[in-house]
C-alpha positions in Angstrom: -13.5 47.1 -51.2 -13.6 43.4 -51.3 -16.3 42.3 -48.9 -14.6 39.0 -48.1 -11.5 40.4 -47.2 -13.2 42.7 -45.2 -14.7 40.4 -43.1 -11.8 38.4 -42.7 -10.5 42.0 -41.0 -13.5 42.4 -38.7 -13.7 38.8 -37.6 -10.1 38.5 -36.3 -10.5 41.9 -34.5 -13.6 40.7 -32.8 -11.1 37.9 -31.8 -8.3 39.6 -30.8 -10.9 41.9 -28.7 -12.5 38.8 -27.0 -15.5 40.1 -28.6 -16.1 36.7 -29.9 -14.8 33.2 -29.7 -13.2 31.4 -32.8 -15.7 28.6 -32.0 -18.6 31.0 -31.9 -21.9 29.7 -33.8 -22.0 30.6 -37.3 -25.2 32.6 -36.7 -23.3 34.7 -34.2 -20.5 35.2 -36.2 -23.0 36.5 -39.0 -24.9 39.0 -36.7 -22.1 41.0 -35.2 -20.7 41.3 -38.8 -23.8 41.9 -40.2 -23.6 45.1 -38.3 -19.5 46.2 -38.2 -20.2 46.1 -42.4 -23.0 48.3 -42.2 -21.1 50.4 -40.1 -18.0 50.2 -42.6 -20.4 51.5 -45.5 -23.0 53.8 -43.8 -19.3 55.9 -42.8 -17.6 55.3 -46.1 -14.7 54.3 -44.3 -12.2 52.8 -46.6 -10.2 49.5 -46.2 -7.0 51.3 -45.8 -8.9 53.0 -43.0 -10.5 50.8 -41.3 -7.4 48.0 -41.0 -5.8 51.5 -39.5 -8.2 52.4 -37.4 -8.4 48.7 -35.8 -4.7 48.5 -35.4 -5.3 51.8 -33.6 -8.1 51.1 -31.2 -6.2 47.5 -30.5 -3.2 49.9 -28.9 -6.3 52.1 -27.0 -5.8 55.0 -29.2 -9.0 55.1 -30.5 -11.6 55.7 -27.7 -10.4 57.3 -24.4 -12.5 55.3 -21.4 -12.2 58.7 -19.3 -15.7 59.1 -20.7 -17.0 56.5 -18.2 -16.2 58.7 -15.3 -16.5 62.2 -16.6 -19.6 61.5 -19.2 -21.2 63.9 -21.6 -20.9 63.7 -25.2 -18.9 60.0 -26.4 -18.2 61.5 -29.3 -15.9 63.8 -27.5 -13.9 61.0 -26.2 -13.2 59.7 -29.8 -10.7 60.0 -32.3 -11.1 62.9 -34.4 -10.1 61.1 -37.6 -12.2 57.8 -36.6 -15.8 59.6 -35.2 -17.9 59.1 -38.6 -17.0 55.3 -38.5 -17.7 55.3 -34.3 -21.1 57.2 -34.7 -22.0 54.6 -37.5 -20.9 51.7 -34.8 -23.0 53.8 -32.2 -26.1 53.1 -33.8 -25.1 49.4 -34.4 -27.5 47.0 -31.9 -26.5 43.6 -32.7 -28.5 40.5 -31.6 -24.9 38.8 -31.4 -23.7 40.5 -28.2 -27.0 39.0 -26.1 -29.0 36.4 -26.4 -30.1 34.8 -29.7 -33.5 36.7 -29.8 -31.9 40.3 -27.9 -30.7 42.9 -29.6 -27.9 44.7 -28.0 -28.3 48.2 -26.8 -26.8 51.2 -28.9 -23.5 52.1 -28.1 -22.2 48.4 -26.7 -20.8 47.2 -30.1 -18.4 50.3 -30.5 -16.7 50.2 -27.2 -16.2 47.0 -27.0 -15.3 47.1 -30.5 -12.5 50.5 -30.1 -11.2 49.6 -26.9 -9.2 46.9 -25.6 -10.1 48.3 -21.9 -13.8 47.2 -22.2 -15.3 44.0 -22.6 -18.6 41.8 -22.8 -18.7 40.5 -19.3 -21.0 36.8 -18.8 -23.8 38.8 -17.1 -24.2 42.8 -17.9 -23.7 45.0 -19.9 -19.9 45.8 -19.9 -16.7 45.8 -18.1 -14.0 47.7 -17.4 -10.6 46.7 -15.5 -13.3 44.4 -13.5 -15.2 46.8 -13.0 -19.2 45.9 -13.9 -21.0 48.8 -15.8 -25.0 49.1 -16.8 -25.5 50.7 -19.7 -28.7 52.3 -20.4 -29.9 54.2 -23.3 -33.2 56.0 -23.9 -35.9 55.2 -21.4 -34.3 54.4 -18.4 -36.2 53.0 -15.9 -34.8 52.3 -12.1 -36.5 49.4 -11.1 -37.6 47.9 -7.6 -38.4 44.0 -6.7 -41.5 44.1 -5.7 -44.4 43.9 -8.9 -47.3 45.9 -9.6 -49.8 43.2 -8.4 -48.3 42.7 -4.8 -47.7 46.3 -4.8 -51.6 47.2 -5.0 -52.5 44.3 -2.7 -50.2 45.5 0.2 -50.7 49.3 -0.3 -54.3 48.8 -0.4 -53.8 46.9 3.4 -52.6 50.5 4.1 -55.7 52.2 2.7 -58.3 49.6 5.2 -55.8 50.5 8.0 -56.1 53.8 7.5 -60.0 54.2 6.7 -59.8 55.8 3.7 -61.3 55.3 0.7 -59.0 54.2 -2.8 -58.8 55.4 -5.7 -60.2 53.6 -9.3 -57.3 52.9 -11.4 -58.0 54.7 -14.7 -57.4 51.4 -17.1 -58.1 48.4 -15.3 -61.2 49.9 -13.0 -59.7 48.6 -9.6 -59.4 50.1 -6.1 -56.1 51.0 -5.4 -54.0 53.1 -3.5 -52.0 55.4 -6.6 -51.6 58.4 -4.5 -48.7 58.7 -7.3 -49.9 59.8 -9.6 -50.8 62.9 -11.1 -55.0 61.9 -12.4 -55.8 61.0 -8.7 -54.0 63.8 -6.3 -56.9 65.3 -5.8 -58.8 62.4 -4.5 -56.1 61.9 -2.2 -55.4 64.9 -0.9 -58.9 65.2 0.0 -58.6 61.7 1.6 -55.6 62.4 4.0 -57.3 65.9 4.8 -59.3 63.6 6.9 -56.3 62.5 9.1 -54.4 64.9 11.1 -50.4 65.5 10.0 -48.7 63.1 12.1 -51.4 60.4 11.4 -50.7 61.7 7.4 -47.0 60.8 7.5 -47.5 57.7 9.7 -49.4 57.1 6.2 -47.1 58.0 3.6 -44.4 55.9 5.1 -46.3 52.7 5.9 -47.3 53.4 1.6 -43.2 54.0 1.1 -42.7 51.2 3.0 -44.3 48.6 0.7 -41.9 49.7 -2.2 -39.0 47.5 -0.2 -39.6 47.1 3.3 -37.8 49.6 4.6 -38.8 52.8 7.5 -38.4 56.2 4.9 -38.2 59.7 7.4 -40.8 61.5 4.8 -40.1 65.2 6.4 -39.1 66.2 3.5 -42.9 65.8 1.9 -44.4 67.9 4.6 -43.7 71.5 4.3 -45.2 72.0 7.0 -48.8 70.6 4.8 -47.9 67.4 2.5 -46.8 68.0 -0.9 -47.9 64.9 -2.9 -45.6 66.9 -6.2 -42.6 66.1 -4.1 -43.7 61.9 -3.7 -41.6 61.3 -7.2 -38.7 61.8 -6.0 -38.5 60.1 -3.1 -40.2 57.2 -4.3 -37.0 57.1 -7.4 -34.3 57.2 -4.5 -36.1 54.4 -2.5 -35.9 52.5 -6.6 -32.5 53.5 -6.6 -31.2 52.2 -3.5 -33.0 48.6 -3.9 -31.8 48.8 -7.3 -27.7 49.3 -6.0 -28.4 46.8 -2.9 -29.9 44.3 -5.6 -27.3 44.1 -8.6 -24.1 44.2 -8.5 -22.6 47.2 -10.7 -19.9 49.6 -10.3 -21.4 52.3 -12.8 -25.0 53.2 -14.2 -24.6 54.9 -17.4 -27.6 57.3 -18.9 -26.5 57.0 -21.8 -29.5 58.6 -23.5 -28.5 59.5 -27.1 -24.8 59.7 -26.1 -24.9 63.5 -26.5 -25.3 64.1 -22.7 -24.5 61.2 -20.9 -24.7 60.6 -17.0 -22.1 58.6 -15.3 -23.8 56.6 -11.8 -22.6 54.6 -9.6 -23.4 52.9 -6.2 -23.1 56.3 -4.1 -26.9 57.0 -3.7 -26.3 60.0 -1.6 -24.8 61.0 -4.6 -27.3 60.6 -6.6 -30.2 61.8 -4.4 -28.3 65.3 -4.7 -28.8 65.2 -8.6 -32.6 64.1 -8.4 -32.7 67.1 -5.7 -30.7 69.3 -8.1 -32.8 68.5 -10.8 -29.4 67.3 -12.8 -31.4 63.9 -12.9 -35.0 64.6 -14.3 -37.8 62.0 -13.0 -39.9 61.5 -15.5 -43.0 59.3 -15.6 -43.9 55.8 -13.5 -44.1 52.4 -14.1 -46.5 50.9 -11.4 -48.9 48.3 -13.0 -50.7 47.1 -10.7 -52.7 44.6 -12.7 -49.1 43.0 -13.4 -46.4 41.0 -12.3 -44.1 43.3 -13.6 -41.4 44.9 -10.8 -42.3 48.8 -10.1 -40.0 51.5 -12.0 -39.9 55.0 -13.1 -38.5 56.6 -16.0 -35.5 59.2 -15.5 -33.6 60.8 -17.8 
């Protein structure tokens, strides 16, 4: 296989794709071919092949884009003859699709690569038929706006207002109101034991309230005594929902490791039923309150 020739192949389909632009910096250029060759080799894919295979996925016959609303396993929605060269592009996380210093996350290369349906939009992760979709592989975090710092500062507010005594953040040694998690539930179940139930939920939604500045019912946590175990989940739908109302995307996609992906989208009734279901597993949470980094929490 004549590496020069190959190129030549792989540049003008990134062309014909609108993957790139003819007057693309060099460096550019280099990176996203850096990584289509490595593909080429790590699948042994011949010449022959993989001028075939690009003619192919050119015409849409390569990758079927049903997988963005149905999910599950990508390689299912692949090509049988083309799936050792796709699972080599999988892996592929080219620092030419972003910014110069941002890799690209795995899986972006080969569809926008395989199918003429999906493209690299100016801002996000892809597009297709206008549609806007965020692609997300392993740790995925749902994200709110407000940051750890300002977080602690007004939940703490709650804390004086309520006359109970905060927590001592494990790390950084400052009061603080973590009722979420897990290493201080005792300490605050023995603090809101000191305020009758009504008083306890008046409580748990002025904290709730903080995330985004919005009135949360919080029934659901009181069964008929509060269950702090069930805070997670509602705290991930409040991250949700500020996370829909703030970007603008048509489609969240869990990709994970591509074997069982999860297609979202803006519906977050929807998507309360899966965290409910357990369909969507919440996993651990990102609240540091020593930073100005925006609250999230891992799901998977």
């Amino acid at each position: 296989m004549n590496l020069e020739d190959l190129e030549k192949v792989l540049l003008q389909h990134c062309y014909d794709m609108s993957i790139l632009r003819r007057d693309a910096p060099k460096k550019k250029k280099d990176a996203i071919l850096d990584s289509l060759v490595a593909a080429v080799i790590r699948s042994q894919t011949s010449f022959e092949d993989v001028q075939t295979c690009l003619q192919e996925a050119k015409l849409g016959q390569v990758f079927d884009i049903k997988f963005f609303e149905v999910g599950g396993n990508y390689a299912d929605y692949i090509k049988l003859k083309w799936i050792h060269f796709a699972k080599a592009l999988f892996r592929q996380r080219s620092v030419g699709l972003k910014t110069p210093n941002a890799a690209s996350g795995e899986g972006e290369l080969m569809f926008i690569f395989l199918s003429p349906e999906i493209t690299k939009p100016t801002r996000g992760d892809l597009a297709i038929n206008g549609k806007m979709i965020e692609l997300k592989g392993e740790g995925v975090r749902v994200s709110g706006k407000i940051s750890g710092k300002t977080f602690r500062q007004e939940t703490m507010k709650v804390v004086n207002k309520y006359g109970l005594v905060p927590n001592t953040a494990s790390r950084t040694g400052l009061q603080a109101c973590e009722i979420e998690k897990p290493t201080h539930r005792q300490h605050w179940i023995e603090q809101l034991q000191k305020l009758d139930t009504s008083v306890q939920k008046s409580f748990i939604q002025d904290y709730l309230y903080c995330i985004d500045q919005n009135v949360h019912s919080v029934e659901e946590l009181f069964t008929p005594e509060l269950q702090l175990d069930f805070l997670p989940k509602k705290i991930v739908k409040i991250l949700y929902r500020s996370m829909v109302n703030d970007r603008s995307f048509d489609k969240f996609v869990i990709l994970g490791d591509g074997s069982n992906t999860k297609i979202l989208d803006a519906d977050t009734q929807k998507f309360n039923e899966q965290i409910d279901q357990n369909k969507i597993l919440v996993l651990s949470d990102y609240f540091r309150i020593n930073q100005d980094t925006q609250l999230g929490w891992y799901i998977a």
